[in-house]
Every structure is written in C-alpha cells, then in structure tokens.
C-alpha positions as CSV (number, residue, x, y, z in Angstrom):
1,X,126.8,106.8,66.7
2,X,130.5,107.5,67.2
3,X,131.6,110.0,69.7
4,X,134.9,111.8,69.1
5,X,138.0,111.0,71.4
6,X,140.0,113.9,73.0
7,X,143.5,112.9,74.5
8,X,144.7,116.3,76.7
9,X,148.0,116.1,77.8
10,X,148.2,118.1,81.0
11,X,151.2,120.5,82.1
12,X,152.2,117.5,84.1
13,X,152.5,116.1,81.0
14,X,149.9,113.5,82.0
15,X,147.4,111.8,79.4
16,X,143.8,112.3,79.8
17,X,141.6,110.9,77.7
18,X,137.7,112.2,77.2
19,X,134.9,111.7,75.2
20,X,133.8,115.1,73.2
21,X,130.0,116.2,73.4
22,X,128.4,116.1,69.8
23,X,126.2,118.9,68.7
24,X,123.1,116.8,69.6
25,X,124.1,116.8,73.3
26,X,124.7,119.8,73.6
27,X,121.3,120.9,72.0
28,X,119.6,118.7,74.6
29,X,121.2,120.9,77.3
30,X,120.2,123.9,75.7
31,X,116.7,122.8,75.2
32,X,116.2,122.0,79.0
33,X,118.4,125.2,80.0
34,X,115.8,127.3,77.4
35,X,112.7,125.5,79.3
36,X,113.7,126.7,82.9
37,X,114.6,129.6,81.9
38,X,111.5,130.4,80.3
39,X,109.3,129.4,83.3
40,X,111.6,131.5,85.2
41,X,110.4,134.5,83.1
42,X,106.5,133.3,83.3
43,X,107.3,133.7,87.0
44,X,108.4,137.3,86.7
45,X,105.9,137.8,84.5
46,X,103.3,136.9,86.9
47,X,104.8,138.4,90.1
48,X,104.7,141.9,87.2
49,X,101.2,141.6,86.5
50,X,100.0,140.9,90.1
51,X,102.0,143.6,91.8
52,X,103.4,146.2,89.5
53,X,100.3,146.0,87.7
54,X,96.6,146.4,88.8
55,X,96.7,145.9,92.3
56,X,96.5,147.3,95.3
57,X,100.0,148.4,95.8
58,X,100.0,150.3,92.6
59,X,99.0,153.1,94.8
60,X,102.4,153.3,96.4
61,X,104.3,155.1,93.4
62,X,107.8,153.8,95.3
63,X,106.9,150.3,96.0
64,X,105.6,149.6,92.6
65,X,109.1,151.8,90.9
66,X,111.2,149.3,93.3
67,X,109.3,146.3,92.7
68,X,110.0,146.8,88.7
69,X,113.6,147.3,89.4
70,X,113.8,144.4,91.0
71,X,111.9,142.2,88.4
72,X,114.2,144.0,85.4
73,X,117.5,142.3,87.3
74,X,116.1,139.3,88.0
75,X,115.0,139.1,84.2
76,X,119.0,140.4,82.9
77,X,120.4,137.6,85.8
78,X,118.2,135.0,84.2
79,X,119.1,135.6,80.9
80,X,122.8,136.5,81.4
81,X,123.8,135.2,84.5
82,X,121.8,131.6,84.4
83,X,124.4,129.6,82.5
84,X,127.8,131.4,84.2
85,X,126.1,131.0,87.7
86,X,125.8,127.1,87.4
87,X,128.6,126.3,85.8
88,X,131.0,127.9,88.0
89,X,129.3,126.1,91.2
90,X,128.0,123.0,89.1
91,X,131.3,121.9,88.6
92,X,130.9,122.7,84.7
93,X,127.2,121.5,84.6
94,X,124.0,123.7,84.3
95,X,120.5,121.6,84.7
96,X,120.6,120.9,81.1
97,X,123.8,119.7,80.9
98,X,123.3,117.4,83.8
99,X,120.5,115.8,82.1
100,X,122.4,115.6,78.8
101,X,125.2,113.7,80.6
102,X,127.8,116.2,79.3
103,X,130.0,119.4,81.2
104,X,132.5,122.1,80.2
105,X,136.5,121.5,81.6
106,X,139.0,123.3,80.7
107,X,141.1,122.4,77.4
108,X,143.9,121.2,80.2
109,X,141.6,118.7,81.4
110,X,141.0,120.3,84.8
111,X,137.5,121.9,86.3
112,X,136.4,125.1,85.0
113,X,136.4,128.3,87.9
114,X,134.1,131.4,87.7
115,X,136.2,133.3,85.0
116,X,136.1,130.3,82.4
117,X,132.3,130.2,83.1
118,X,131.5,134.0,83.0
119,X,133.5,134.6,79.9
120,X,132.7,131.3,77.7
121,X,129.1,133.1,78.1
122,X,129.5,136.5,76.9
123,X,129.9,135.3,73.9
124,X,126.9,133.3,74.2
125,X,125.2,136.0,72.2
126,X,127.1,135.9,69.4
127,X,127.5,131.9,69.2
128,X,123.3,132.2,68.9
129,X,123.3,134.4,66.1
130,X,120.8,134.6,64.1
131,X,118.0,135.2,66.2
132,X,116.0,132.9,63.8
133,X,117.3,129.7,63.4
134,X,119.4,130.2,66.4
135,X,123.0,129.4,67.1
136,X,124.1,129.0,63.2
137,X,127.2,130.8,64.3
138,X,128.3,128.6,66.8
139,X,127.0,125.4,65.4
140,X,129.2,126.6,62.2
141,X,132.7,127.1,64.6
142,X,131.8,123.8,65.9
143,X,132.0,121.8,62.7
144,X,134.8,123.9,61.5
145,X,137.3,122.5,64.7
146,X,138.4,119.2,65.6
147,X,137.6,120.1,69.2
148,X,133.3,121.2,68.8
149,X,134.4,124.4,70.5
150,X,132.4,127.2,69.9
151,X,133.6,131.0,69.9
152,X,132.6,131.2,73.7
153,X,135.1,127.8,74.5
154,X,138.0,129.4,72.4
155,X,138.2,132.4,74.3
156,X,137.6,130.7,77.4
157,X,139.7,128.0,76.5
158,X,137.1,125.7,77.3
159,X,135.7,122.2,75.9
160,X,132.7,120.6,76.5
161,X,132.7,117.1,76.8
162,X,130.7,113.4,78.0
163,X,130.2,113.5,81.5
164,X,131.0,109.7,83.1
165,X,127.6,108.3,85.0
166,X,127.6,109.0,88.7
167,X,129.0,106.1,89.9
168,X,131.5,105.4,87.3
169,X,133.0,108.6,88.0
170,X,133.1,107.9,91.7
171,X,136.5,107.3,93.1
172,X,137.3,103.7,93.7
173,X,140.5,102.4,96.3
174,X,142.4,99.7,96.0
175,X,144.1,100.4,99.1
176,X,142.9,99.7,103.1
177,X,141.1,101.9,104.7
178,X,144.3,101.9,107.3
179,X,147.5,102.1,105.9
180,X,150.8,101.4,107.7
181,X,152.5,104.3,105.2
182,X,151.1,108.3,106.7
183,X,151.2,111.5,104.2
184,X,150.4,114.0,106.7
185,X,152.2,116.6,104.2
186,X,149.2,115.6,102.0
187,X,147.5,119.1,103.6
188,X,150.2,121.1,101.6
189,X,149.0,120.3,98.2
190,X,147.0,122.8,96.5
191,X,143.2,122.2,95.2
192,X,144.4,121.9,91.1
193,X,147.1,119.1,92.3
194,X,144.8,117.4,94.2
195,X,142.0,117.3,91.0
196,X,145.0,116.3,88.7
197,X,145.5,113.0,90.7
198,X,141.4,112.6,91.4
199,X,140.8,112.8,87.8
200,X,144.0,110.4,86.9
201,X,142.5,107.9,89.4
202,X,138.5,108.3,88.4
203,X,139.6,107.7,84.7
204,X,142.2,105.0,85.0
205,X,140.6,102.1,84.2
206,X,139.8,104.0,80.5
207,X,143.7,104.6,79.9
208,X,146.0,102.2,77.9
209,X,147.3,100.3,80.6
210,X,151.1,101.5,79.8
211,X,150.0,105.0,79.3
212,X,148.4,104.3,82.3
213,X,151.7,103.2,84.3
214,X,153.5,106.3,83.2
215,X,151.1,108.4,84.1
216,X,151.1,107.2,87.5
217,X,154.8,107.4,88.0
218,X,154.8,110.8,87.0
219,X,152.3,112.1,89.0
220,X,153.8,110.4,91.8
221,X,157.3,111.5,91.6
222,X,156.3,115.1,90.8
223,X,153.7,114.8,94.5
224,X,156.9,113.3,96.2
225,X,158.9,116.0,95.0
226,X,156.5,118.4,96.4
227,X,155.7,116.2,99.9
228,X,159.6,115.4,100.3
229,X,158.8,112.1,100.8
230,X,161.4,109.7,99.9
231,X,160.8,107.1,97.0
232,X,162.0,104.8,98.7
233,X,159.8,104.9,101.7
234,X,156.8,105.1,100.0
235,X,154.1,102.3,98.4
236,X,155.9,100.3,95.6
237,X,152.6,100.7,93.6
238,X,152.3,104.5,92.4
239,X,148.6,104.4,92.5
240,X,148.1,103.0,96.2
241,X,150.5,106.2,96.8
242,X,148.1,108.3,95.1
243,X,145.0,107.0,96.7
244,X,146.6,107.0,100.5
245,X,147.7,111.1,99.4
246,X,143.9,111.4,98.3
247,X,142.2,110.1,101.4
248,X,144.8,112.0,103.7
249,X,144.4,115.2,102.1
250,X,140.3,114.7,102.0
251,X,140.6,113.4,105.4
252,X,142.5,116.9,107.1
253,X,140.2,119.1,104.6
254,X,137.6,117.9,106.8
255,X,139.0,119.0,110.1
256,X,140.2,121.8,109.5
C-alpha cells in the first residue's frame, strides 16, 4: 500500500514533510470513535430506564424532569461535542484516531487549537450524509482533492494525516545535557515558535539532508533574530542551537 506524501511549507518558510491518512485509516478511527460512543449512549440509556423510568424516584416529579435534562445534554455532548472535545486536548487525536495511528494538524503543519477542532466538526454532519451508507459526502471530497480533506478540514483548514509511533516521535539530543552556551531569553518565545522548532527537530531525520540544512539555518536565524543572540556567539551547528533553545525554554516552563 502507498501512502501519499504532503510537503507543507510553513510561514517560516520551512519544509515539512508528512504522511497523508488514507480513507481506510480514517474509517478505523471512526469505527472505534462510533463503538465508544455508542456504549456511551447504552450508559445513558441505562441510568434513563433505572431512574427516570420505573423507580422509586419517579415519585419526585422534579428530580425525575432534572434527571432527563441532564441525560438529554450528556446525549447532544456525546454526539456533538465527543470528537471537538478530544481533539482540541488530544493534541489532534480522539481514541480512534490514536488507535488508527493518524491525527488532524493544521494545513501549516502546526497543532490544531479548540476552534480548528470545534469547527472541522460542525460539518461532521454534512460530511456523513446520507444517513445510509454513511459519509458518501465526505468520502466523495476526499477522492476529489489531492490533500483527503473533507468539507469539515477545508473550512477548518485542517489535514489529517500518519501519526509517527511514540517513540519515533519523541525528541532526541545530540547535544549535553550541560552546555557551556545559556539561552535564558529562550522564556520569550511564544508556544507556536517553540512547536515549529519541536516538530523541525522530531521529523529531521525524514528530511532530505540539504532541505534539512536550510531548514535549520532558517529557523535559527529567524529565533536569533527574535533572542538577540549574536550568530557569532552561538553553536556553529544550527540544530545543537535549536535543541539547547528547546531544553531551556522546557526547562523555565517548568519553574515558572
């Protein structure tokens, strides 16, 4: 099976290359999102038939009218809210899509926030249209782009795309744990600079390794730039630069 090749180039202008989730992946999400969510409702179901049913609290008019209130949001938050909800604190991933091995990033290459999430799934519902067989609509987009998005990922400007095992996507050092060289300014970055240079570094060893070179000299001049740290003072190598930023900023994030 061959799996489709997306090169982004960020607003850094730096190259990141992915792997694009076929339609098969992303059905195996769906199926194991559709499975929890539908012992999620058996579970309402049950907690309606025990107490808003026959039981003894049916006696209590107000009880019972709150209880069903409550069951009716939980039901409209499992069905709407499910996918939004774990993306935007999965870090792109719902359950499904963890075990599928794919997640959604935005079409810059960066992580997807709360808004990307919420709005790629309002339009969940007209991606699975028809009711029966589901999804024709979006499965049609799919095939008709290069990129597999569906009308949810367009308007969230969204892709969805392999997720790299665990401890492949870990971060990996070349450098010491101490360094002679300090970026204390590292605490002025902000969080989407810091992911740029933490998803150059976690997906290095899969660039071209001239691509790769130019990459990391232009990340590191434009995080200079912004540091005011002096070429010339820094590491010769751009990417033991960018590591000793990483740690630093990680390392004052934690005690602060």
């Amino acid at each position: 099976m061959t799996t489709d090749k997306l090169t982004i180039d960020t607003p850094e202008q730096v190259q990141l290359e992915f792997a694009l989730a076929d339609i098969g992946s992303r059905f195996m999400a769906m199926f194991g999102d559709t499975v929890i969510q539908l012992v999620l409702f058996l579970l309402l179901y049950i907690v309606d038939e025990l107490v808003v049913g026959e039981s003894m609290f049916t006696r209590v008019s107000g009880y019972r009218l709150w209880v069903a209130a409550g069951i009716i949001l939980a039901a409209f938050c499992i069905y709407w809210g499910y996918y939004s909800i774990f993306e935007a604190l999965w870090n792109g991933q719902t359950p499904g899509k963890r075990w599928a091995g794919i997640r959604v990033i935005k079409n810059t290459g960066r992580p997807i926030n709360a808004f990307e999430a919420i709005t790629r799934n309002l339009l969940r519902a007209v991606d699975a249209l028809p009711i029966v067989p589901p999804y024709v609509v979006g499965v049609i987009t799919m095939f008709l782009n290069s990129k597999k998005q569906r009308l949810g990922d367009f308007v969230a400007g969204t892709l969805v795309v392999h997720d790299k095992r665990a401890q492949e996507a870990q971060l990996f050092f070349n450098t010491r744990e101490k360094s002679d060289f300090s970026v204390y300014q590292a605490v002025r970055l902000t969080i989407p600079e810091v992911e740029l240079i933490e998803t150059f570094l976690s997906r290095r060893l899969d660039i071209p390794p001239e691509i790769r070179k130019q990459n990391a000299a232009r990340i590191a001049e434009m995080i200079s730039s912004k540091l005011g740290v002096d070429a010339g003072v820094r590491p010769a190598d751009n990417e033991d630069f960018l590591e000793l930023v990483v740690k630093e900023f990680r390392s004052r994030a934690r005690l602060q």
